[in-house]
Steps between C-alpha positions, in 0.01 A plus 500: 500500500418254752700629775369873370122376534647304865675830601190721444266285624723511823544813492150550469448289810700710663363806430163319584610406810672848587146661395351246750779602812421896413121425465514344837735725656286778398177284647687458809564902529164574419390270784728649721393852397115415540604330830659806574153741423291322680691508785522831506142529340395313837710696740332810344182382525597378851582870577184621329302239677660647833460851436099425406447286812673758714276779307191307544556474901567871528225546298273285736634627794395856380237382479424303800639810690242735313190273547600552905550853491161550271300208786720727779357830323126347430517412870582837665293657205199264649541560886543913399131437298346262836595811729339762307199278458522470845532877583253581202222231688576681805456845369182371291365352818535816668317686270225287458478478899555888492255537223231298708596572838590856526699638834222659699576834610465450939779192411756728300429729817573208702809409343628866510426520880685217533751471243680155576231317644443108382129462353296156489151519295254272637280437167168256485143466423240607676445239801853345437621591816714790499480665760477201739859403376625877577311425848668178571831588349491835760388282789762292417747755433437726795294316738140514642487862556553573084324663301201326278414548162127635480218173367231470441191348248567808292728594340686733743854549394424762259789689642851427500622452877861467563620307790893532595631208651881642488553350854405186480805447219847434615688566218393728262782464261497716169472860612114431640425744757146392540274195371130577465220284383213605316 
């Protein structure tokens, strides 16, 4: 009975220790396995982590590339608003000058006699010294023997005079024919 109570207490010990080997063996395989997933868990996320960061700079460089083209578009859209302002200010400064100022009738008759002629409006205040400047200018444009301007205390340039001094200029450049001041 001894050597029973010796042989199953070995054999226990055996199966004890056999229970222990397959425990650990199946420890060590579960390690191995685990090893194994995260590996692959963190080439995975590796590739995800890749594939976001490569999304996320396409998606930035869509978007850097459509803040230029909306600055690029804001810009033209801003220099196409300046040059109508500008043409608009020139039209509304036209009317209001045309409103004001109207065309008198023996200058549109002027301007049809002499269809590509060069204008230049003398315009002042009484005793500014108008037509003194057209005198000088004429003296100075076609010598002693030119034409004056009519002075005076009053006012005496209640008409329009025109004065041509088409051959005093070289170069008339433009399609001028004639350059007349009034």
């Amino acid at each position: 009975m001894a050597d029973r109570k010796a042989e199953q207490e070995e054999k226990m010990e055996q199966m004890q220790q056999e229970a222990m080997e397959a425990r650990q063996a199946e420890a060590q395989r579960q390690k191995a396995e685990v090893a194994e997933l995260l590996k692959e868990n963190e080439a995975e996320a590796r590739k995800r982590e890749e594939k976001y960061r490569k999304e996320n700079e396409e998606s930035e460089r869509k978007h850097k590339e459509g803040m230029v083209n909306l600055q690029t578009q804001m810009d033209e859209t801003n220099k196409a608003h300046e040059e109508k302002m500008k043409k608009m200010k020139k039209v509304m400064e036209m009317r209001n000058y045309e409103r004001h100022v109207p065309e008198p009738g023996f200058l549109k008759n002027h301007k049809m006699d002499h269809p590509k002629s060069f204008y230049i409006q003398i315009l002042g205040a009484r005793g500014a010294g108008k037509s003194t400047f057209v005198s000088k200018f004429l003296r100075l444009a076609q010598g002693s023997s030119a034409k004056t301007a009519k002075r005076g205390e009053v006012e005496c340039t209640l008409e329009t005079e025109f004065f041509d001094i088409t051959d005093c200029i070289d170069d008339l450049g433009l399609g001028v024919k004639k350059i007349a001041i009034k």
